[in-house]
C-alpha distance (Angstrom), angle and dihedral (degrees) to the residues before:
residue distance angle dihedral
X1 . . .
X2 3.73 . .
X3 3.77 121.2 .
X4 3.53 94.0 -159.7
X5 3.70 115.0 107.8
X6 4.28 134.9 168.2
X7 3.43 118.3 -165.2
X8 3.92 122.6 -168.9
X9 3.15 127.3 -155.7
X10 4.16 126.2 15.7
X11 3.74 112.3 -147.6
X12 3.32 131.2 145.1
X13 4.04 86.8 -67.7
X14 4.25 103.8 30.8
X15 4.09 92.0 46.1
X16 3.90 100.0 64.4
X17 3.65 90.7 29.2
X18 3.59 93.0 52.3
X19 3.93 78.9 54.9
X20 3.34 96.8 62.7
X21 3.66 91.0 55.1
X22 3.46 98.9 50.7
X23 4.34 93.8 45.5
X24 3.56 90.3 43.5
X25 3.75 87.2 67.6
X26 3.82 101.9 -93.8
X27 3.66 120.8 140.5
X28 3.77 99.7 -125.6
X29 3.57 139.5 -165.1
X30 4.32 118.5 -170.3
X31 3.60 124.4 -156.7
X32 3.90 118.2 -172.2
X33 3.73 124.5 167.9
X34 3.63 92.9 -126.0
X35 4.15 98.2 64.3
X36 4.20 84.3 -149.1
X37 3.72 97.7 66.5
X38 4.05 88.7 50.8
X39 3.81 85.9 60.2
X40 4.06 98.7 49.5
X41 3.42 82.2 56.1
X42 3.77 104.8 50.1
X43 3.98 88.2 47.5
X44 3.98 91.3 50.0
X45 3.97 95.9 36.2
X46 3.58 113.3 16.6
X47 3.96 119.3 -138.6
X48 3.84 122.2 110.5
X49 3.82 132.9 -69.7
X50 4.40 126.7 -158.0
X51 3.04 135.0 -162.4
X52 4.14 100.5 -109.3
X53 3.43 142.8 0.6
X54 3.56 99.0 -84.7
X55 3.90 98.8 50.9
X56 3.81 88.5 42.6
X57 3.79 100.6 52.5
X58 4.58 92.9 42.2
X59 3.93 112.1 121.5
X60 4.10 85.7 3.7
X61 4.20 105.6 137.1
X62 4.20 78.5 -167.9
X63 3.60 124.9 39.7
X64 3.84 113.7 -177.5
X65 3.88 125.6 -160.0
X66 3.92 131.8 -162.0
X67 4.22 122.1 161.8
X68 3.13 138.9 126.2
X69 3.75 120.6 -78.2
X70 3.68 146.7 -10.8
X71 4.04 89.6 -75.7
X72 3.80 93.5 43.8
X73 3.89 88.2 59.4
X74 3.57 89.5 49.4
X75 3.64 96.7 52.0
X76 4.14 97.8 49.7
X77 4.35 90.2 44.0
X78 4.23 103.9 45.1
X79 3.37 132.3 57.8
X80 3.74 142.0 31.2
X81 3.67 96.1 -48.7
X82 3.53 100.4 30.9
X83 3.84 131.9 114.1
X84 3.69 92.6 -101.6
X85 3.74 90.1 58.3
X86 3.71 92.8 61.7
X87 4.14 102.3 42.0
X88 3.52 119.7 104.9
X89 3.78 127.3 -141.0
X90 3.85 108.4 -73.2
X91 3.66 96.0 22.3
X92 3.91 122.4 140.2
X93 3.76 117.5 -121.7
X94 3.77 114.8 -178.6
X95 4.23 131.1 170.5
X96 3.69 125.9 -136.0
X97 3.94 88.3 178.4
X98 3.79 115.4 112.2
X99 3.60 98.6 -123.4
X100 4.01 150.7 148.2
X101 3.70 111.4 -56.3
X102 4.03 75.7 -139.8
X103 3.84 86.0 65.6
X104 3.81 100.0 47.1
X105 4.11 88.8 56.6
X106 3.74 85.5 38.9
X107 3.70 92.7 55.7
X108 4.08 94.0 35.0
X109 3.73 86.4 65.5
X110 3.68 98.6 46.3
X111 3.81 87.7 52.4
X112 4.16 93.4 48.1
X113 3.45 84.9 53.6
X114 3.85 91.4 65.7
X115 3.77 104.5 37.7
X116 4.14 88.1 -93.9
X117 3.40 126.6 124.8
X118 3.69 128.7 -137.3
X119 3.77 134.7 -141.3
X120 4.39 122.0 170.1
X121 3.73 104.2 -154.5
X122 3.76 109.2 166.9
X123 3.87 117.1 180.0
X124 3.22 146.7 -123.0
X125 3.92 135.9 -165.2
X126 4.00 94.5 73.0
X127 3.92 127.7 -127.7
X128 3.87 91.8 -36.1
X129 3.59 91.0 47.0
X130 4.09 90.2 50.1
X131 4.04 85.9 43.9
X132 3.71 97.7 48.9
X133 3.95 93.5 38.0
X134 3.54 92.7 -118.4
X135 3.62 102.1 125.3
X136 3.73 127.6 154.1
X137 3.62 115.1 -135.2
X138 3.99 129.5 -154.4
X139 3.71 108.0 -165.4
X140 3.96 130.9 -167.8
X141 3.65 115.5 -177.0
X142 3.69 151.0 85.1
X143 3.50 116.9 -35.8
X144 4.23 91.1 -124.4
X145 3.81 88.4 46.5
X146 3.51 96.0 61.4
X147 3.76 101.8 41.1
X148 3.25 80.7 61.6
X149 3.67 107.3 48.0
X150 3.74 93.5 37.1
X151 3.73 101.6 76.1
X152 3.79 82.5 49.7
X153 4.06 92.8 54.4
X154 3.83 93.3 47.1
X155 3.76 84.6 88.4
X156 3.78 94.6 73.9
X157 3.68 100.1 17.7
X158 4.00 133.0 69.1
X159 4.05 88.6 -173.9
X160 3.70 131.5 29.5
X161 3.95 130.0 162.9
X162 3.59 142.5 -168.1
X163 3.68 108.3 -134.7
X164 3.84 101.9 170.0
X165 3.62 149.3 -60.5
X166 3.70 119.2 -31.7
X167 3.70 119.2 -35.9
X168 4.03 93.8 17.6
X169 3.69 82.3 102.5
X170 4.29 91.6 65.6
X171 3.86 93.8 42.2
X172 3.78 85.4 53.1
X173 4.16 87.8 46.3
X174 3.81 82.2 46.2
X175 3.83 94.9 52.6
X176 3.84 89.3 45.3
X177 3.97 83.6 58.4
X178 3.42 103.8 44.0
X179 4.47 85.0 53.6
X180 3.84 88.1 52.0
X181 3.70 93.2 57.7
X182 3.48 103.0 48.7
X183 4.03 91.2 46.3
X184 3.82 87.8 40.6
X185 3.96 95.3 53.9
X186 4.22 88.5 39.9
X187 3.60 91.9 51.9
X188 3.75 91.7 46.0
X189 3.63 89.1 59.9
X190 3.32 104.2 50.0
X191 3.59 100.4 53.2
X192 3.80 83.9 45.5
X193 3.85 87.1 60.3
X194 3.78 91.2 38.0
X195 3.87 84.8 57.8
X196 3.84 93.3 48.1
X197 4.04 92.5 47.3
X198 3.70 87.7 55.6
X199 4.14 90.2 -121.9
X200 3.92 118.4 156.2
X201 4.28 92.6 -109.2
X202 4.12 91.3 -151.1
X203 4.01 90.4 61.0
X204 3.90 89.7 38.1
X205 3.68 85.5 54.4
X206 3.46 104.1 38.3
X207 4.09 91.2 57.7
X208 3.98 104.7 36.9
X209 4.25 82.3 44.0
X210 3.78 84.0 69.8
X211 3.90 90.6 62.2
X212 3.44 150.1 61.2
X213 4.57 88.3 -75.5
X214 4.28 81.5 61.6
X215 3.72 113.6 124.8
X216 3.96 147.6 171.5
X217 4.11 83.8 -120.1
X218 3.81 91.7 45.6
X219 4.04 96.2 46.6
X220 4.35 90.3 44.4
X221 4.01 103.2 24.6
X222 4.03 110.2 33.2
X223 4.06 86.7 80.5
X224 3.67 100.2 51.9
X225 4.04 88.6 33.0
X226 3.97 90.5 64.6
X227 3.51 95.4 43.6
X228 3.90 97.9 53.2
X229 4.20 99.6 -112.9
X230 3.69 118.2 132.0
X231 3.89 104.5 166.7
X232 3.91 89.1 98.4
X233 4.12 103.0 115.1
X234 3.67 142.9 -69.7
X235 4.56 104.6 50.2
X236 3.51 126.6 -129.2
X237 4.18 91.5 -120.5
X238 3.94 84.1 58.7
X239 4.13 94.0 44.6
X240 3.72 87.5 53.3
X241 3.47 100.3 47.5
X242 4.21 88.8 51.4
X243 4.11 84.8 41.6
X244 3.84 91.1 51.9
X245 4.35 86.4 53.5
X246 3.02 95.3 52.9
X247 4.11 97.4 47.8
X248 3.75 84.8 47.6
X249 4.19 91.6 51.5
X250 3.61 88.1 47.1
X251 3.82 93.2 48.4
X252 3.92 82.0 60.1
X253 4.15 105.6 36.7
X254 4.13 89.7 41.2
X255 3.81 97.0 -114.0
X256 3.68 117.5 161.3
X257 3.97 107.2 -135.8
X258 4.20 105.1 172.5
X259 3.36 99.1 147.9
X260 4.44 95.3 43.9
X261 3.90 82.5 49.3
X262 3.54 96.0 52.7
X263 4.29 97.1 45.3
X264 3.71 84.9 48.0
X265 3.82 95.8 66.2
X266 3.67 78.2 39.8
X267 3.56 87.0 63.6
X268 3.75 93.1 42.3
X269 3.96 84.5 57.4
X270 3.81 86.4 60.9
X271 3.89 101.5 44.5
X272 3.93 84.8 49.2
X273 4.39 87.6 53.2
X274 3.96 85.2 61.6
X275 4.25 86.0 -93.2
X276 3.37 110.1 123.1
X277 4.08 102.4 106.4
X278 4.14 77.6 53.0
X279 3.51 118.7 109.9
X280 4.00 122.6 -106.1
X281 3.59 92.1 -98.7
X282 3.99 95.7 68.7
X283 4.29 83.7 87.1
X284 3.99 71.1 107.3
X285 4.09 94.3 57.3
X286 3.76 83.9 64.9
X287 3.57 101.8 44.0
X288 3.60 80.3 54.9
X289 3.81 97.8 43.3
X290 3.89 84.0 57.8
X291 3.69 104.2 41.0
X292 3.65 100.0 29.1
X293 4.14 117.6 178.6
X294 3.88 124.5 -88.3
């Protein structure tokens, strides 16, 4: 297998994953749009940086991408500088970016066209997840492509699927979001009634946990939840821009999604009380906002 590795784009997800790359013995070369962040993560990891997308991702067998949104992804894989540009014939491009399923089939045919195959693999598992190397991975692909890209993912991922051809991997990522919500908003309103009952929330926790209410939000979130903190994780700018794909895919395959609809003008209701860097969890801050204690 070939050690030779580009990673684009070093957020809060791509810069410890690209990490993992690099100290699992991959030669790796980092693009990030802002040429400072490349260079923090040189010093801490070793590996290479370049100046743009195209001189980062030449002679890579595996070129790795994680921004923002659909237009992002766009911007770092066209044109004369982009990622594209530099990928030879039987390279391996593959997308972390939560994204249009529109853009993964957009972006599979531009890669055909050169002799490059295509995987979307967005994430899940969050900034700890990326940290830890414990991602989740939803991949939509060829089956050949991701045999051979999956080894190479292992080193930030403890769980990685193929769910179809190309662009099953963002439905999946959309599914995943549309789960969170509903268990976000639910859990938000119980502790909100916990609150309001007067109960002690770690001992109402600790015994409905144990049964069939028990959740990944409730075992990492209830604690900061009660106490007011929302600057564990994934924001509410970046939830709504996921929520809003998935309304607009469902729109299009005939889906009914009520209850996603309704937590994502929840979620407008925190981005418009100065919350959007908070993390999902702070549905409670506007419970709270609205039914504030006497």
């Amino acid at each position: 297998m070939s050690k030779m590795c580009t990673f684009i784009g070093l957020g809060v997800m791509g810069y410890p994953m690209a990490g993992h790359l690099q100290q699992a013995g991959f030669d790796v070369c980092v693009y990030n749009r802002t040429a400072s962040k490349s260079q923090q993560w040189v010093e801490q990891y070793g590996g290479r940086s370049a100046a743009t997308p195209e001189q980062a991702a030449q002679g890579a067998d595996f070129v790795f991408v994680c921004v923002g949104n659909d237009d992002d992804v766009r911007s770092v894989i066209y044109g004369e500088h982009g990622a594209l540009a530099g990928m030879h014939e039987g390279a391996l491009l593959v997308d972390h970016t939560t994204t249009s399923a529109e853009l993964a089939r957009e972006l599979g045919d531009a890669a055909k066209a050169q002799g490059i195959a295509f995987i979307d693999a967005p994430v899940s598992g969050g900034q700890a997840g990326a940290e830890n190397g414990v991602l989740t991975v939803m991949c939509g692909g060829s089956d050949a492509a991701y045999a051979k890209v999956q080894p190479v993912m292992a080193a930030y991922s403890r769980f990685s699927q193929l769910q179809g051809d190309i662009g099953s991997g963002q439905l999946c990522k959309m599914v995943n979001q549309i789960c969170i919500a509903g268990v976000v908003q639910g859990l938000a309103e119980g502790l909100h009634f916990a609150k309001k009952a007067g109960l002690d929330g770690d001992k109402v926790v600790e015994t409905i946990a144990k049964g069939a209410a028990g959740s990944w939000q409730m075992e990492n979130r209830h604690q900061t939840m009660w106490q007011g903190e929302y600057e564990f994780g994934f924001a509410v700018d970046w939830m709504r821009k996921d929520l809003g794909i998935a309304l607009d895919e469902a729109r299009n395959n005939g889906a009914s999604l009520g209850l996603t609809a309704l937590v994502d003008q929840y979620y407008s209701d925190v981005q418009a009380m100065g919350g959007g860097r908070f993390d999902t969890s702070s549905l409670l801050a506007r419970l709270e906002k609205l039914n504030p204690s006497k």
